[in-house]
C-alpha positions, -999 to +999 in steps of 0.1 A: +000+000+000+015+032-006+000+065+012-011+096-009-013+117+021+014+139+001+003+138-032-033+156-026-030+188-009-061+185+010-039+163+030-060+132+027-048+103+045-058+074+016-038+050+001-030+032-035-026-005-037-003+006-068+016+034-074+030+045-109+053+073-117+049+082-151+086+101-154+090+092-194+063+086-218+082+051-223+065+048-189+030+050-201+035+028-234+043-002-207+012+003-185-016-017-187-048+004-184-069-024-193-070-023-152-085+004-129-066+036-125-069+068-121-040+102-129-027+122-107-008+155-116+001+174-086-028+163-064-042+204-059-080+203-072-091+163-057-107+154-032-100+115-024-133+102-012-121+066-005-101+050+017-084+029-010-078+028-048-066+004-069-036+023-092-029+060-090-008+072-123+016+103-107+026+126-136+059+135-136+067+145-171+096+172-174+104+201-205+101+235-217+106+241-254+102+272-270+093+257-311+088+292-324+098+324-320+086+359-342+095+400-331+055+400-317+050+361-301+068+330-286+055+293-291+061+268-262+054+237-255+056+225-219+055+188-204+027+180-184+042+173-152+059+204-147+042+229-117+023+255-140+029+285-111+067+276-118+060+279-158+046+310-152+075+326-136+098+313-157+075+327-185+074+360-167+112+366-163+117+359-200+090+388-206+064+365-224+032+381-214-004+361-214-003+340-181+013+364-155-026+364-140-025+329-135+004+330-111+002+312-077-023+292-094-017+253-080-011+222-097+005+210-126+003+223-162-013+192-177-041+199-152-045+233-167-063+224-199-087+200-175-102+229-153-094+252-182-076+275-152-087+313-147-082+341-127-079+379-129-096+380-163-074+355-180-082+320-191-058+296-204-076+292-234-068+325-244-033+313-249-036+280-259-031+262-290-030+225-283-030+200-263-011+164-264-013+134-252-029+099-249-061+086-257-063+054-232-066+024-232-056+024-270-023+046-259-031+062-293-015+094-298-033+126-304-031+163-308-067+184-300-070+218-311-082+247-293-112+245-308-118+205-303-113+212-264-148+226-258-135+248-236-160+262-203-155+279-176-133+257-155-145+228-178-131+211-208-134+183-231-109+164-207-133+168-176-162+155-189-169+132-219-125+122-221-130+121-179-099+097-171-097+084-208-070+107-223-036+115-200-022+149-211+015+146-222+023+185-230+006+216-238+013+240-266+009+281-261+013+312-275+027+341-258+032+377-265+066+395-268+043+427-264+021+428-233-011+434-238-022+439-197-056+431-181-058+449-148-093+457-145-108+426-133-111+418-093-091+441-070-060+440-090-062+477-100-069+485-064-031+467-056-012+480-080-028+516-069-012+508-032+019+499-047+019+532-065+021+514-097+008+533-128+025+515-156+026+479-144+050+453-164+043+420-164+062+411-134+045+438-110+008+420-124+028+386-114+040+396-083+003+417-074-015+385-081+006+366-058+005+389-031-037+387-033-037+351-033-016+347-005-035+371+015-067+348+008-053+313+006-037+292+030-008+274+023-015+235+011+016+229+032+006+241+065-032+239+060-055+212+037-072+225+009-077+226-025-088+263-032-117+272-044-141+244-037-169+256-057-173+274-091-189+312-093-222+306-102-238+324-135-273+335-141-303+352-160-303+393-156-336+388-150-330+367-120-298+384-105-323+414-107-348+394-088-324+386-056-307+421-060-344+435-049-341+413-019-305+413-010-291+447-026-257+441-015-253+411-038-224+413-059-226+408-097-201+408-124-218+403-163-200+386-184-195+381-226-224+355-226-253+380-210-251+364-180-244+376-145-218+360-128-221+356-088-197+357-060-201+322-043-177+328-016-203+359-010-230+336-009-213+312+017-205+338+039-241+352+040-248+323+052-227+324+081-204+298+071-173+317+069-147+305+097-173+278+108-162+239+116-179+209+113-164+175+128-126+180+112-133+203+083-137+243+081-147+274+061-111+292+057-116+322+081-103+342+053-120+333+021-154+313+023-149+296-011-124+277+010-129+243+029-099+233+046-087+199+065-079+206+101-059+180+106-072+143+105-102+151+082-114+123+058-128+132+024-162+125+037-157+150+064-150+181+037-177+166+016-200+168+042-190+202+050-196+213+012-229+193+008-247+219+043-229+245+025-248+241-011-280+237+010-281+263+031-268+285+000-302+265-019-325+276+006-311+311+007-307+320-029-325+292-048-289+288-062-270+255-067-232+256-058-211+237-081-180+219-069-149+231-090-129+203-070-133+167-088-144+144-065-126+110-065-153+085-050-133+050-056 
């Protein structure tokens, strides 16, 4: 049995009957996925839900490559298994603008494509080109386009209908030798403004967003969690006009589709759940989107936690929480 206490940083204390480190892509020809598995990249957005599994795959593929280069763009392509907050400074210091707003962001860059990762008014699909890998248990090769993706918001063609059916080898992206900055979006500005910043490169945006984060998130390392554990929910005008009549403080950001995107972590917290425990899970005291293990929860326990959460927010709001954390039930 081999424990995957540190490879999920909710700090679940499960275990694998098998353990696989895919370090070369050799190492995925010579598996057999004709048996149960499931793949693991850094471990940030799970939540392990049994006590046991079967086979965990660990990603562990290494390489940067830039393939092109013009005066205006760069073209990389980056191995799965590298830490995409790691990319992103590396991509920063070279002055390749596009995914300085995704710093801090955890996990690994083959995961990125999955949630199709966001923050501060960038989404990695606004970069991206392609995405390799494996379509299993064939092991047949195969390259999807942007547009084959079907790209959501923190959803993608390899979360739902390729769900565990395709491993991601490598990414390929496009990033601008001329920074084209997005500022406006969350309290970005407002930072920047403290910092007495007027003309912001890309490393003060980098360095801004990971000065927010940190002020909101805990640390995987000294406290469980997995981030956000629920998406921002989107709705009708009609009906965020409807519950702005009876709760006028609501926050609402529209967005490109006509609808009105919510604050969850708003919702939560009118609900009184921010800072609360229940058994050995909690509401981060800080940020309400965030359920944290206190130190010997099971997945059960946070899932529990999350589950009174989406119905108190229900019986609220009417409104149905979505988890963005993927739930691993065996």
């Amino acid at each position: 049995m081999h424990s995957l206490k540190e490879y999920n940083s909710f700090g679940i204390d499960a275990v694998s009957k098998e353990l696989i480190l895919i370090n070369d892509v050799s190492d995925l020809v010579n598996t057999d996925f004709t048996k149960p598995y499931r793949i693991l990249g850094a471990g940030s957005n799970v939540l392990l839900l049994s006590n046991s599994y079967d086979r965990i795959l660990v990603n562990k593929l290494k390489g940067i490559q830039i393939v092109d280069e013009t005066d205006k763009d760069v073209t990389i392509q980056v191995a799965s298994g590298e830490n995409w907050h790691e990319f992103v400074i590396w991509s920063v210091l070279k002055n390749f603008s596009g995914i300085e707003n995704l710093s801090l962001i955890p996990g690994t860059v083959g995961a990125a494509p999955v949630q199709n990762i966001g923050a501060y008014g960038v989404e990695l699909k606004d970069v991206l080109q392609s995405v390799e890998g494996y379509l299993l248990p064939q092991k047949t090769k195969k390259v999807f386009s942007i547009q084959e993706c079907e790209f959501g918001y923190r959803s993608s063609l390899f979360k739902t209908t390729l769900k565990n059916q395709f491993f991601i080898s490598g990414i390929t992206l496009k990033l601008s030798k001329i920074p084209t900055l997005k500022i406006e979006y969350g309290n970005l500005k407002e930072t920047l403004a403290k910092k007495g910043i007027d003309n912001p490169t890309i490393q003060d945006i980098s360095t801004a967003v990971i000065e927010i984060r940190q002020s909101k998130l805990p640390d995987p390392k000294q406290i469980g969690n997995a981030g956000s554990f629920f998406k921002n929910s989107s709705i009708p005008q009609i009906q965020f006009d409807e519950l702005k009549s009876k709760f006028p403080e609501m926050p609402g950001y529209p967005d490109h589709t006509g609808l009105v995107k919510l604050s969850s972590g708003w919702l939560i917290e009118q609900c009184g759940w921010k800072g609360k425990r229940m058994n050995q899970a909690a509401c981060y005291e800080k940020q309400a989107l965030v359920l944290i293990n206190l130190g010997k929860a099971t997945g059960e326990d946070i899932l529990q936690l999350a589950n009174k959460i989406q119905e108190d927010v229900y019986l609220k709001f009417g409104l149905h929480l979505e988890p963005e954390v993927n739930l691993w039930y065996n």
